[in-house]
N, C-alpha and C positions, 0 to 999 in steps of 0.2 A: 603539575599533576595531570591536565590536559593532555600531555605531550606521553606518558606513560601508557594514559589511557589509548593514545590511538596507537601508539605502538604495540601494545595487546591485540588491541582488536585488529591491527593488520597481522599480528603472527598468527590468530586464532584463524583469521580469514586463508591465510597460507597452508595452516595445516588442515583444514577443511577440503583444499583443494586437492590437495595427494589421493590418489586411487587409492582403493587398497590393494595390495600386493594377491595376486589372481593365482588360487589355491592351486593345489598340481590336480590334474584333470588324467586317474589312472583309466587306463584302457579295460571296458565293461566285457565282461564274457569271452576274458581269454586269459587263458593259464598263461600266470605269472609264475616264476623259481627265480628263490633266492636261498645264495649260498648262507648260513647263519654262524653266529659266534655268540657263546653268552659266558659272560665273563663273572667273576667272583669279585664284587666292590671290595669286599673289606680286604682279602686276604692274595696271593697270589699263589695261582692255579692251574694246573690244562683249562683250558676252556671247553664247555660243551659245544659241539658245533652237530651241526642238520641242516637239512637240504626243505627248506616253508616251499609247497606247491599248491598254489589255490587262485582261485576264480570269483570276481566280484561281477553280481549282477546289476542291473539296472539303480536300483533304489540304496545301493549302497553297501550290501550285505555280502560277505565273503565264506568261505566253503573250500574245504580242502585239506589238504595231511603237512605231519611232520615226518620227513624222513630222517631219521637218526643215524649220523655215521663221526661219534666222538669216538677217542682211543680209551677214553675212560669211563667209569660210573658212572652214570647220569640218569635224572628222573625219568626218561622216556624208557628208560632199560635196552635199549638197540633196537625198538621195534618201529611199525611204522602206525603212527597215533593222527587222528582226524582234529582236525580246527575249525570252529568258525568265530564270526564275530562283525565288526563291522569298518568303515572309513566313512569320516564326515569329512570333506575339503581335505587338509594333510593329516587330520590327526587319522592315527589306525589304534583299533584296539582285537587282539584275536587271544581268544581259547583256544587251550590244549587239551586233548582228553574230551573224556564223553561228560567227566565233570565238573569241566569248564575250571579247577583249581588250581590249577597254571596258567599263566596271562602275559601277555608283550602287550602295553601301549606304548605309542610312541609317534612320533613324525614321519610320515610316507614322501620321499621324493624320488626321480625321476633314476634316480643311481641306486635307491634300496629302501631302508628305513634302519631309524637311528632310535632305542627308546629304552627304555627296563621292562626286564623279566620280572616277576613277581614269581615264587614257590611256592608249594603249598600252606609254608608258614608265614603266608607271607614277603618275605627278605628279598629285599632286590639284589638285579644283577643287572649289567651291562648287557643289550642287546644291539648286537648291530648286523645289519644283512646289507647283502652285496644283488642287485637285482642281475642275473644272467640272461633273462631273457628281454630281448627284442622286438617289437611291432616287424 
């Protein structure tokens, strides 16, 4: 029994030791584009794709448009619609629209962000963006 116990307490000591793995640290007060795709979970479809262009300040809070360039119908109707929202560490979460009923959260890293669309009913979709620009 002794012998389980300290072998606990040495794995619990070991994983105590691990760092935690050190969040992605986006670049503050510079326009960021990313190429997008959102894709239809249940069913197969064209996807909607658009051009996410925006800027995070200081405190975490981001600001900027959707530019819309799918071959088909989609909620944005071909125009170009404003975003905001915010990033803590990797997670991101951003509004569409002025009112905010279209949503992407998801995971920010250094090549794009990875997450689901939500529509105005709700219903997810596959969201995935390609980051094009560079430091």
């Amino acid at each position: 029994m002794r012998a389980i116990y300290v072998v606990i307490v040495a794995m619990l000591a070991l994983a105590a030791s691990f760092a935690p793995a050190a969040a992605y640290d986006i670049p503050k007060n510079t326009q960021l584009i990313y190429e997008c795709q959102i894709t239809n979970k249940l069913k197969k479809s064209a996807p909607f794709t658009g051009v996410l262009i925006f800027k995070v300040n200081d405190e975490g809070i981001l600001n900027g448009e959707w530019r819309d360039n799918s071959i088909r119908p989609d909620p944005f109707y071909g125009g170009i619609v404003l975003v905001n929202g915010g990033i803590s560490g990797d997670f991101i979460k951003v509004r569409i629209g002025t009112h905010g009923q279209l949503t992407v959260k998801g995971k920010i890293s250094d090549d794009g962000i990875i997450g689901t669309f939500y529509d105005s009913n709700n219903k997810p979709y596959d969201f995935n963006a390609v980051r094009v620009t560079r430091e």
